[in-house]
C-alpha positions as CSV (number, residue, x, y, z in Angstrom):
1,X,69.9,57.9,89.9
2,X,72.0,58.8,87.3
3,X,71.6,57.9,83.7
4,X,74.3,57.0,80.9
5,X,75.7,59.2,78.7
6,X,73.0,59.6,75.5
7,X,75.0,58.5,72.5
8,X,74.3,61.6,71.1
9,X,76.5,63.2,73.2
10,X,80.4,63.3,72.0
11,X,83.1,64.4,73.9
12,X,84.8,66.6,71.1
13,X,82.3,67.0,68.7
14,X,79.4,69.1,68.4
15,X,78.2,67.7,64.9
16,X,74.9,65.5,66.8
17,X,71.8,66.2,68.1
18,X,70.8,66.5,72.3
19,X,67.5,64.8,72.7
20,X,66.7,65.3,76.3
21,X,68.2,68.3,78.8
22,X,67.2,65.3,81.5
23,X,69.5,62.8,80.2
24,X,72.7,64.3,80.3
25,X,75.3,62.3,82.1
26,X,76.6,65.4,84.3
27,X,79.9,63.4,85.9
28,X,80.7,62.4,82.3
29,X,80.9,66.0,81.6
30,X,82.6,67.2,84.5
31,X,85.1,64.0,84.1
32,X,86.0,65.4,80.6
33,X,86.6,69.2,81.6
34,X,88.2,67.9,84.5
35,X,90.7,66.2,82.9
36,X,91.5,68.8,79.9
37,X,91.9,71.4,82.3
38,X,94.4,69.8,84.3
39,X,96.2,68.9,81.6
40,X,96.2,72.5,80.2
41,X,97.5,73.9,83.6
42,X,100.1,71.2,83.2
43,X,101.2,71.3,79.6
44,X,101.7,75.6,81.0
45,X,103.6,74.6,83.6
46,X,105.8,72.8,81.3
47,X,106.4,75.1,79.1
48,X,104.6,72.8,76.3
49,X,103.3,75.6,74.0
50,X,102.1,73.5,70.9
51,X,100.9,71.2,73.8
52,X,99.0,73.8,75.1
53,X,97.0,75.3,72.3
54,X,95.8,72.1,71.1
55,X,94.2,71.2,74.7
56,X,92.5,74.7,74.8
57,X,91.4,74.0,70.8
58,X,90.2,70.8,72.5
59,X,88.4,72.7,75.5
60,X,86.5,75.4,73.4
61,X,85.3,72.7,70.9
62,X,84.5,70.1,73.7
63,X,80.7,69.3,73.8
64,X,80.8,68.5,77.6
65,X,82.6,72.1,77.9
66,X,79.2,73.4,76.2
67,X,76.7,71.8,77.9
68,X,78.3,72.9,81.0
69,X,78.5,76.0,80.2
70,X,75.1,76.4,79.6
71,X,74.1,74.8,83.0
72,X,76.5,77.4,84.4
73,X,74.4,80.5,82.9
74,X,71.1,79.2,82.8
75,X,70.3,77.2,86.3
76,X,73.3,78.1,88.3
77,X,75.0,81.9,88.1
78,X,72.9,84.3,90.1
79,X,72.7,86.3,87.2
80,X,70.7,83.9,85.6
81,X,67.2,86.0,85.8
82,X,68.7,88.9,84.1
83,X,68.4,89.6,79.9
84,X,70.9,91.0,77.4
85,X,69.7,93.3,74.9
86,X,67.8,90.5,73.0
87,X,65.8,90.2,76.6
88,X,66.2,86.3,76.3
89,X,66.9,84.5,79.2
90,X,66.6,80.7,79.4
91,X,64.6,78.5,82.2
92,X,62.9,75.8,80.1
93,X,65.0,72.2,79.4
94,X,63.8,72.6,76.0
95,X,65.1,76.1,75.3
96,X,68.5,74.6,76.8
97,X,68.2,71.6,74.2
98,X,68.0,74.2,71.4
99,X,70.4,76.8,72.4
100,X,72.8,73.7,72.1
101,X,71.4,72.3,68.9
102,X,72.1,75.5,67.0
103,X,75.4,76.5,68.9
104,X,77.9,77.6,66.4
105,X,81.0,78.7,68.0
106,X,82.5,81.9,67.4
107,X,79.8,84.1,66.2
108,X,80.1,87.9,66.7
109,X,79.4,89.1,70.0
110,X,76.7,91.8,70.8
111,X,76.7,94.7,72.5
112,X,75.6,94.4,76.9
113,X,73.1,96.1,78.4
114,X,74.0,98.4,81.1
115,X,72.3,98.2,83.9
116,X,73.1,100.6,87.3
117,X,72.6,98.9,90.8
118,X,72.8,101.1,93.8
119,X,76.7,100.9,95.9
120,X,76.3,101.1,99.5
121,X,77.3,104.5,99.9
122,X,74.7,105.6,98.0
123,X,76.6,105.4,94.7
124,X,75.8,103.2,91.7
125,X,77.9,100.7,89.7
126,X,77.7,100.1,86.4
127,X,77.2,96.4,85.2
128,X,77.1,95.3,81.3
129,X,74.8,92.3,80.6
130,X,75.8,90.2,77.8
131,X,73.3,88.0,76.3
132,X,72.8,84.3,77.5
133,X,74.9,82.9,74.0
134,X,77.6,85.5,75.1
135,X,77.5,84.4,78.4
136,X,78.0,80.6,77.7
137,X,80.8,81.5,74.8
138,X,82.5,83.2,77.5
139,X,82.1,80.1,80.1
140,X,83.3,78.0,77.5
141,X,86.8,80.6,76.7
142,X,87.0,80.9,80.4
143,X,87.7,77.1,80.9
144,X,90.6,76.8,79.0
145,X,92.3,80.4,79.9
146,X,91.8,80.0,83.4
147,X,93.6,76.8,83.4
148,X,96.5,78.2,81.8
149,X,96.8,80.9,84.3
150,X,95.7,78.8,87.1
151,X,99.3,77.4,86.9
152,X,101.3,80.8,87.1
153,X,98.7,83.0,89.0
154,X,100.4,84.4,92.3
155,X,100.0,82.9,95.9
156,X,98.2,85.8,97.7
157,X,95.7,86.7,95.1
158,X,92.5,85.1,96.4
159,X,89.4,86.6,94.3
160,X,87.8,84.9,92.0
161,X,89.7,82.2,91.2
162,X,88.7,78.1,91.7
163,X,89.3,77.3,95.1
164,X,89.9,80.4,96.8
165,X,87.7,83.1,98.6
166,X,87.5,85.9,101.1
167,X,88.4,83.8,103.5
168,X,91.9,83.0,102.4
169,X,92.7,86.8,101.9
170,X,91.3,87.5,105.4
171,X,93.5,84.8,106.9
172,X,96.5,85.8,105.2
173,X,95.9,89.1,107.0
174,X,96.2,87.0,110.3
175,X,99.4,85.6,109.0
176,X,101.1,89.3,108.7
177,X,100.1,91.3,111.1
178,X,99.8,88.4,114.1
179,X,103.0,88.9,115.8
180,X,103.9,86.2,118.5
181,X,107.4,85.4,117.1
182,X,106.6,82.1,115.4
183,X,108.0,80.6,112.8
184,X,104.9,82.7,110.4
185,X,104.9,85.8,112.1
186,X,105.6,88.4,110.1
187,X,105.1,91.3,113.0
188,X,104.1,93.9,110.1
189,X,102.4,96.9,111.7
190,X,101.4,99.2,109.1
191,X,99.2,98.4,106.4
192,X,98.6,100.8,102.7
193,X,95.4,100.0,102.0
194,X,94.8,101.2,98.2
195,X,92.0,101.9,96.1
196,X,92.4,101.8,92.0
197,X,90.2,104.3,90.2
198,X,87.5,103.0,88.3
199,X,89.4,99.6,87.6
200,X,87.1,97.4,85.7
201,X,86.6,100.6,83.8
202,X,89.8,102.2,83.1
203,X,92.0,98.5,82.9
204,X,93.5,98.5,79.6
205,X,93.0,96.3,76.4
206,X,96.2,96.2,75.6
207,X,97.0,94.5,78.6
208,X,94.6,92.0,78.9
209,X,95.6,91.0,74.8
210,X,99.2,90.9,75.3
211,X,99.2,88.8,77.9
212,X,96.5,86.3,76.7
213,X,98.4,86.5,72.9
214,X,98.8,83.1,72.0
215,X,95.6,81.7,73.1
216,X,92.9,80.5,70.4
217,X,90.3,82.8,71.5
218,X,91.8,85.5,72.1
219,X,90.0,87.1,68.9
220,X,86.6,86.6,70.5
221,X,88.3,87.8,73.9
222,X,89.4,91.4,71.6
223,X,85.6,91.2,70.3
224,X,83.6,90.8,73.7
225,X,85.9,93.6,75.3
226,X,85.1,96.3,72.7
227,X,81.4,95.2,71.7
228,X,80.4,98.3,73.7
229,X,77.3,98.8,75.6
230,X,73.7,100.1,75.4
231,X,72.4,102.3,77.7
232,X,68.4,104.2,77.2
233,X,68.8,102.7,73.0
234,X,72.0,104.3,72.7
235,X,75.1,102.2,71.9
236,X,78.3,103.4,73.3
237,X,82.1,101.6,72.8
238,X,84.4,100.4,74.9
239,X,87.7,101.2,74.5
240,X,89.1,100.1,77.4
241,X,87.7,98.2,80.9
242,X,86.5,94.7,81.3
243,X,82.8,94.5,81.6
244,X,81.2,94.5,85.3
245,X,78.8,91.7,84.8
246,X,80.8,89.5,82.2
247,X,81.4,85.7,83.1
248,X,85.2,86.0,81.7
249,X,85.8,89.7,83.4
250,X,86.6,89.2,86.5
251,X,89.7,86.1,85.0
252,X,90.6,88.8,82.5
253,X,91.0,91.6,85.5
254,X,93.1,89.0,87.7
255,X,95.3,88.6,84.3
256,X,95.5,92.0,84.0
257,X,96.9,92.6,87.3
258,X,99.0,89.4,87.2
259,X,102.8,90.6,88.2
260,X,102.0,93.3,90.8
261,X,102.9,90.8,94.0
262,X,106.5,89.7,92.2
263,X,107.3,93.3,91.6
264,X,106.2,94.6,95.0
265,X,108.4,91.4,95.9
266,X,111.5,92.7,93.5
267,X,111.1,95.8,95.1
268,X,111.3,95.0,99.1
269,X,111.1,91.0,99.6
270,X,110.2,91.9,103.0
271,X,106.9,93.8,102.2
272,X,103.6,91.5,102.5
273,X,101.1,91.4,99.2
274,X,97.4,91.0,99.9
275,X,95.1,91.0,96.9
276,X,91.0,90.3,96.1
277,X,90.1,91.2,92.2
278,X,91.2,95.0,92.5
279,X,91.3,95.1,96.3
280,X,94.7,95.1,97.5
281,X,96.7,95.3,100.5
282,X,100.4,95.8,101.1
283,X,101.3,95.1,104.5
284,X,105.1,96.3,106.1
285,X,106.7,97.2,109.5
286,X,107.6,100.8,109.1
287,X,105.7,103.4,107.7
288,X,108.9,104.6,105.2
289,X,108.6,101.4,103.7
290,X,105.4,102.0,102.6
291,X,106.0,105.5,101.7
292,X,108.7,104.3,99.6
293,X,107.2,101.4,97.9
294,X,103.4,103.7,96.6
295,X,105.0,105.7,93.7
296,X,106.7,102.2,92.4
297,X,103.2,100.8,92.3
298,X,101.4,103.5,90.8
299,X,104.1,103.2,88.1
300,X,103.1,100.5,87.7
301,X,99.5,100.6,87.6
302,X,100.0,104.0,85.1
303,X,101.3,101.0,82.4
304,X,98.0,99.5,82.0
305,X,96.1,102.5,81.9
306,X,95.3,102.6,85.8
307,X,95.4,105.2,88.5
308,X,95.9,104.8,92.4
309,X,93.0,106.7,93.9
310,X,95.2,109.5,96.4
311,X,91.9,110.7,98.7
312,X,91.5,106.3,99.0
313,X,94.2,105.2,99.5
314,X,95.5,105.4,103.1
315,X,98.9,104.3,105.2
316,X,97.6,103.0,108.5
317,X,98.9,101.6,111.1
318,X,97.3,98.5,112.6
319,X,96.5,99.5,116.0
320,X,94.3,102.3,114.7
321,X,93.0,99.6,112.0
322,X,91.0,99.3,108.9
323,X,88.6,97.5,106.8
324,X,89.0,94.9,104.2
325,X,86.3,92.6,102.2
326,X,83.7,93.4,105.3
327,X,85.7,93.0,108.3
328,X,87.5,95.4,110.5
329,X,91.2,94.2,111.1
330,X,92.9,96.0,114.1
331,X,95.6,95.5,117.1
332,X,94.1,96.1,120.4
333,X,97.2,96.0,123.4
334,X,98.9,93.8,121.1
335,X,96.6,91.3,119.9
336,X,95.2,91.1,116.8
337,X,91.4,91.1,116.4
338,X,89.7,90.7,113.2
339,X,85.9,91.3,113.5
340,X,83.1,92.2,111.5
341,X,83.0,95.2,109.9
342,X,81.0,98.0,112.1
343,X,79.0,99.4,109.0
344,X,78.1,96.2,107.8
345,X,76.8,94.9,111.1
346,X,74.6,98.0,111.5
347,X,73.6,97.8,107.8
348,X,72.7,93.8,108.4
349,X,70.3,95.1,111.5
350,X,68.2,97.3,109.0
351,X,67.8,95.1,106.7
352,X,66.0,92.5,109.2
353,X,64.0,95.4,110.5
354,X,62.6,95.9,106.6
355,X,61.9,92.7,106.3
356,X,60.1,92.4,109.0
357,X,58.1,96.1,108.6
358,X,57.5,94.5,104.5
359,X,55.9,91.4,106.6
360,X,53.3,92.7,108.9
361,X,50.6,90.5,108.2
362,X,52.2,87.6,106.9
363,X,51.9,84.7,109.9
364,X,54.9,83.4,112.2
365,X,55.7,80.6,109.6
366,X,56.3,83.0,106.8
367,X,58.1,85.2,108.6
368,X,60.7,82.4,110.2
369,X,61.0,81.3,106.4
370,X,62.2,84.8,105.1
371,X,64.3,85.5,108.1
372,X,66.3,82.2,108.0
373,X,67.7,82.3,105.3
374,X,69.2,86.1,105.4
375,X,70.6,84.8,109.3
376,X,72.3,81.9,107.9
377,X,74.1,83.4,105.2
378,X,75.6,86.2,107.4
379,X,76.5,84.1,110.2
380,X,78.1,81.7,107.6
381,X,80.6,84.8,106.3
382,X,81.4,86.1,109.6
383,X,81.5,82.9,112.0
384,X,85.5,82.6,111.0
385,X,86.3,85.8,112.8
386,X,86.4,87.2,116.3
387,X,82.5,87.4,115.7
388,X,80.6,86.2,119.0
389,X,79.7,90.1,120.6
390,X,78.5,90.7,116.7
391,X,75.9,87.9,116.8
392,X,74.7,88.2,120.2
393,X,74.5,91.9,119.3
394,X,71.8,90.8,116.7
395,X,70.3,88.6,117.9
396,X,69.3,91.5,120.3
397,X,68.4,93.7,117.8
398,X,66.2,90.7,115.9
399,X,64.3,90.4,119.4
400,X,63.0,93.8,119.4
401,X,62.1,93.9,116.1
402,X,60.0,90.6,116.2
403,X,58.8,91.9,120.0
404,X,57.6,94.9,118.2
405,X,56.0,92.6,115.2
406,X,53.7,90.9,117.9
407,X,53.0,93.6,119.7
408,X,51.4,95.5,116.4
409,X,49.2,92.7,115.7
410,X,48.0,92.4,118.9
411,X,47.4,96.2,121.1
412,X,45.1,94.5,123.0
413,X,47.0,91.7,124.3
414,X,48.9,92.1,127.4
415,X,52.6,90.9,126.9
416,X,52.7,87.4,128.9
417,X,49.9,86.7,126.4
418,X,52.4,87.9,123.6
419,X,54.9,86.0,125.2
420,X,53.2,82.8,125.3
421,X,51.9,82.9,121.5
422,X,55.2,83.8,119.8
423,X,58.0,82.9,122.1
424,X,59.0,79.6,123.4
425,X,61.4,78.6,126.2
426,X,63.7,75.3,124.6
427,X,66.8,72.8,126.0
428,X,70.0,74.5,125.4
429,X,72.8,72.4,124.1
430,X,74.3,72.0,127.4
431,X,72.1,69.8,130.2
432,X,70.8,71.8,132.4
433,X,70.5,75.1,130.6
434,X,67.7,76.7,129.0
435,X,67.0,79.5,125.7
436,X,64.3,81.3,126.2
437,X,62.4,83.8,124.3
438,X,63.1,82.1,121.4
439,X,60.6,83.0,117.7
440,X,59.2,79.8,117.4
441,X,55.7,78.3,116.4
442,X,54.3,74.8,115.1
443,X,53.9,74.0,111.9
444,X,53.3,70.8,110.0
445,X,55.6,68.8,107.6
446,X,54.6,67.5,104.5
447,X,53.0,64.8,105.9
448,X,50.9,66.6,108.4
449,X,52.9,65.7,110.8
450,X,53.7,68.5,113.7
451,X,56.8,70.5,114.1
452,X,58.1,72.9,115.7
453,X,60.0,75.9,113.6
454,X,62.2,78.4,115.3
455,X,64.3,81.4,113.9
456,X,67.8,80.9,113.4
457,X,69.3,81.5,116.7
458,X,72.5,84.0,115.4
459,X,74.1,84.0,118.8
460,X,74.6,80.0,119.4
461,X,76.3,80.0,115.7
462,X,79.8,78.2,116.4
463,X,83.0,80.3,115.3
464,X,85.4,78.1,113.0
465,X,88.8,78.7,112.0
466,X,89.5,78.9,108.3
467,X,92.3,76.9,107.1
468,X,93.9,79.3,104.6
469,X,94.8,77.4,100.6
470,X,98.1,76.3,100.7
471,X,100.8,78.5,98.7
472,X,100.0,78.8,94.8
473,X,97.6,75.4,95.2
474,X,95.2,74.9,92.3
475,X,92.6,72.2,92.1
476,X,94.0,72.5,88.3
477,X,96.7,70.8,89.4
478,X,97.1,66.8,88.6
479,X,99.3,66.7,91.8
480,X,97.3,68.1,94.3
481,X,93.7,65.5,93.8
482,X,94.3,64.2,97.2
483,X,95.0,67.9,98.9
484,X,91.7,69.4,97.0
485,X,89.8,66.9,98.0
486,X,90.5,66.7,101.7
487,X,90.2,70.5,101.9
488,X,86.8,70.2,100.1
489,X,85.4,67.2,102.3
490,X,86.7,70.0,105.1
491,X,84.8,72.5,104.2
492,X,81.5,70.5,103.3
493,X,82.3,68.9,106.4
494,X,81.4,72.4,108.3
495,X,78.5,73.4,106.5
496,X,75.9,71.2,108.8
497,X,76.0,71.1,112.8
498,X,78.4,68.0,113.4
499,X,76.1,65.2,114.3
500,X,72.8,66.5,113.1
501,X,70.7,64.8,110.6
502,X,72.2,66.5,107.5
503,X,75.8,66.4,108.6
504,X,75.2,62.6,109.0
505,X,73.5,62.5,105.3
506,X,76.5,64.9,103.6
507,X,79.3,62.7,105.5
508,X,77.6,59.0,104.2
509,X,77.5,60.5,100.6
510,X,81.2,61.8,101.3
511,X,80.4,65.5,100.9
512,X,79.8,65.0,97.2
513,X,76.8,65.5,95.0
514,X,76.5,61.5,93.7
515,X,75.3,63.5,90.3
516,X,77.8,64.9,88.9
517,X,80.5,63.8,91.6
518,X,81.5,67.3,92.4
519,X,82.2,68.5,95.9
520,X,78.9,70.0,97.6
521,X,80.5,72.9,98.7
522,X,81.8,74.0,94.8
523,X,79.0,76.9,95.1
524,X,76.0,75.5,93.5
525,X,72.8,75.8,96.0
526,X,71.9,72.6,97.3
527,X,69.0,70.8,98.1
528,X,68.0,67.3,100.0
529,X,66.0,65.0,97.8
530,X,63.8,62.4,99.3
531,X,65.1,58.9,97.7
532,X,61.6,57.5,98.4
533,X,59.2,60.2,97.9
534,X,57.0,61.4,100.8
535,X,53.9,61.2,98.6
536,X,54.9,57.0,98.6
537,X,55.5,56.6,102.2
538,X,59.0,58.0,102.2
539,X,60.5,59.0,105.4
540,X,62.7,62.5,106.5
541,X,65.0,59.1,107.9
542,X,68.8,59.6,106.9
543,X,68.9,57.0,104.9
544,X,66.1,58.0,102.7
545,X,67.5,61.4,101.9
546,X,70.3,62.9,99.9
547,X,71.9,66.1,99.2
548,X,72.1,66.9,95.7
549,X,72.9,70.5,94.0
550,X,69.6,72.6,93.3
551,X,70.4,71.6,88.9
552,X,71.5,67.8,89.9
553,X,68.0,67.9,91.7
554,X,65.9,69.5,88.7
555,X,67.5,66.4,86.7
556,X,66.5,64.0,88.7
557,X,62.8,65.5,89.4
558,X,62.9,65.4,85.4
559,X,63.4,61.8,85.2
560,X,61.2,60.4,87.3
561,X,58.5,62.7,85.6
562,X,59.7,61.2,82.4
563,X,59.2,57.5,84.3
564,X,56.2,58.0,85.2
């Protein structure tokens, strides 16, 4: 499946020519970084300075380190679809081929484009678009500076960083404000839940470039920070902020707040530190402790050009509760319940109803296909929390709406007649029991074979425990191969039902993409190929299908094209 590395393609060298976008050994590449960046993280750990800046000299120059970065902005980032100001964006293999051709490191940034997208209370953020070479110079920088500060980064900061997620921050809520008496519980009651003013705004420079002051890049770092913007054809600078929209912004914010959870620490080892990007909690058992600890951090923040937000920012105590990355966290007669966020569940339920008003005369099949999708990914954020009311609450909501879809179509139909055409009664999981009025209508595979296709039932979705990262872990860290990927195979392990036909394929392949040998759950959509196409006979059999991520797909689509 996977081809050898073209000769043209040197490790540490950029001086020959890439042939084919197809060809591309991706676990070569990935091998390479890999290995650099642990090495960075552990020449820092160290203390191995010279060490150090010759492995990140290594890592900016390194060819795989380019063409991965440009598979990162071109086929993988979400932001993928969306132009600088030279209006470029790059989907063809070819264009891919040339960008890297012609790369010449270094070269002079140019302004973003700013963009506004709506907030949801009715508000609008600002996001600066860089062009696509900007955004694959700064995927390149960002490989070797986030492997430096991988090694010293702080335990409880969990946004966007390798390895870590919402989920981590949530769970570390758990941890503090739990109770019980265990050996873990911290029994913390009140909570300040702050709000920075216009952070990735207002952060300043000076920060960012004293703390990042020995590392080779940090000239281009100083350039792509004050390129400035253009907004209606007029060009405005940036004197301070890190660009919303950026691929290095959101590393240079968590090294600009870097130090806020050792001083909270310094200033009351007993107080709890919380913290997503520019979202941060501080957790305690009194009140006063709180009170006291609030003009120490907006010191603090005052330093590097920040301000704590006083109509935000609020002291609560945990039985009257509050809301962090989407759920609701909140004591109720002594146990701690964190749930979905109330707003965002109600927010969730209009946006199926739109899609199903925008799809009025689209059939069942479609409508099942733009529906699925949206179900999934919500029930995939909230299923870690106290979440099963939420989801059966939906799924009642998504029933009227779809009762009300086939009623439109058909005023003349009486509703047994309704009931029968677009609702079917199936085997529940447990013998004996039955789910009925469930969306569901045949359809036919590619083979013309029939199927049946059913919406994604919300309120059957199984709640799972999150296993919170360990401590300051890194998958950076040489030591720690064995812990990352365990807790990888984990978490791949519980993106299928156990025992269904894709858990089976995901679990023979070991949870890894045999592509590029990364983990399938590293982010990357990811789609099941059929070894034996279905065109020559192939089956939907497990052993004739593999998951592969959506780019590690594309390739292999290419070569066979190239084949044939």
């Amino acid at each position: 499946m996977i081809s050898e590395i073209q000769p043209a393609m040197e490790v540490h060298g950029q001086n020959r020519q890439l042939k084919d976008w197809s060809q591309i050994d991706w676990q070569q590449c990935w091998k390479v970084v890999n290995n650099l960046r642990r090495r960075i993280f552990r020449a820092r750990q160290l203390g191995q300075w010279k060490q150090l800046r010759r492995l990140q000299k290594l890592l900016n120059k390194s060819y795989a380190n380019l063409l991965l970065a440009v598979r990162q902005i071109t086929q993988v980032n979400q932001g993928k679809k969306t132009a600088g100001i030279d209006e470029e964006v790059i989907f063809d293999p070819a264009k891919r081929v040339k960008l890297v051709n012609s790369w010449v490191e270094e070269k002079k940034p140019s302004p973003t484009r700013r963009i506004y997208i709506p907030k949801p209370n009715g508000k609008k953020r600002p996001l600066s678009i860089p062009t696509v070479r900007d955004r694959v110079a700064q995927a390149i920088v960002k490989n070797s500076l986030e492997a430096e500060w991988e090694a010293v980064f702080e335990a409880h900061s969990y946004g966007f960083r390798p390895g870590r997620g919402c989920h981590d921050s949530i769970a570390q809520c758990f941890l503090r404000f739990r109770g019980g008496g265990g050996k873990y519980s911290c029994n913390d009651e009140w909570v300040l839940d702050a709000d920075i003013k216009g952070f990735f705004d207002n952060l300043a420079h000076e920060t960012i470039l004293k703390a990042i002051d020995t590392h080779p890049s940090r000239e281009i770092i100083k350039e792509w920070l004050k390129a400035g913007y253009i907004h209606q054809g007029r060009l405005s600078p940036t004197d301070a902020g890190t660009p919303q929209g950026g691929v290095i912004s959101p590393l240079l914010a968590n090294i600009g707040l870097h130090g806020l959870q050792n001083y909270i620490d310094k200033c009351n080892s007993k107080l709890g530190f919380i913290r997503y990007a520019d979202d941060f909690l501080i957790t305690a058992k009194t009140k006063e402790e709180l009170e006291q600890v609030l003009p120490k951090v907006k010191e603090w923040m005052s330093q590097r050009g920040l301000e704590i937000s006083d109509e935000k920012t609020k002291l609560v105590h945990i039985s009257k509760g509050f809301n962090y990355l989407g759920y609701n966290i909140r004591q109720y007669n002594g146990k701690l319940l964190i749930k979905p966020q109330k707003e965002k569940v109600l927010a969730f339920c209009k946006r199926l109803g739109e899609i199903i008003k925008n799809h009025k005369t689209v059939t069942q099949e479609v409508l099942i296909g733009k529906l699925n999708p949206v179900l999934r990914g919500f029930a995939n954020y909230y299923r870690n929390g106290v979440s099963k009311e939420t989801f059966s609450y939906i799924s009642n909501r998504l029933w009227q709406y779809l009762w009300m879809w086939a009623k439109r179509r058909h005023p003349n139909k009486n509703k047994r007649w309704i009931k029968n055409k677009y609702f079917r009664t199936l085997k529940g999981k447990t013998q004996g029991t039955y789910k009925q009025w469930l969306f569901a209508c045949n359809t036919t595979d590619r083979k013309g074979k029939e199927k049946l296709l059913k919406i994604y039932d919300i309120a059957s979705t199984q709640i799972i425990r999150h296993t919170k990262v360990a401590g300051t872990n890194s998958p950076d860290d040489p030591k720690l191969l064995g812990y990352w990927e365990k807790r990888y195979a984990g978490i791949t392990n519980k993106s299928w039902a156990k025992g269904s036909k894709y858990h089976k394929v995901a679990k023979n392949q070991d949870w890894k993409c045999p592509v590029c040998n990364q983990s399938l759950s590293n982010g990357e959509p990811i789609h099941t190929h059929h070894i034996i196409p279905v065109k020559d006979g192939g089956t939907d059999d497990t052993e004739n299908l593999v998951h592969l991520h959506e780019s590690c797909h594309i390739q292999v689509h290419s070569k066979t094209k190239l084949k044939a």
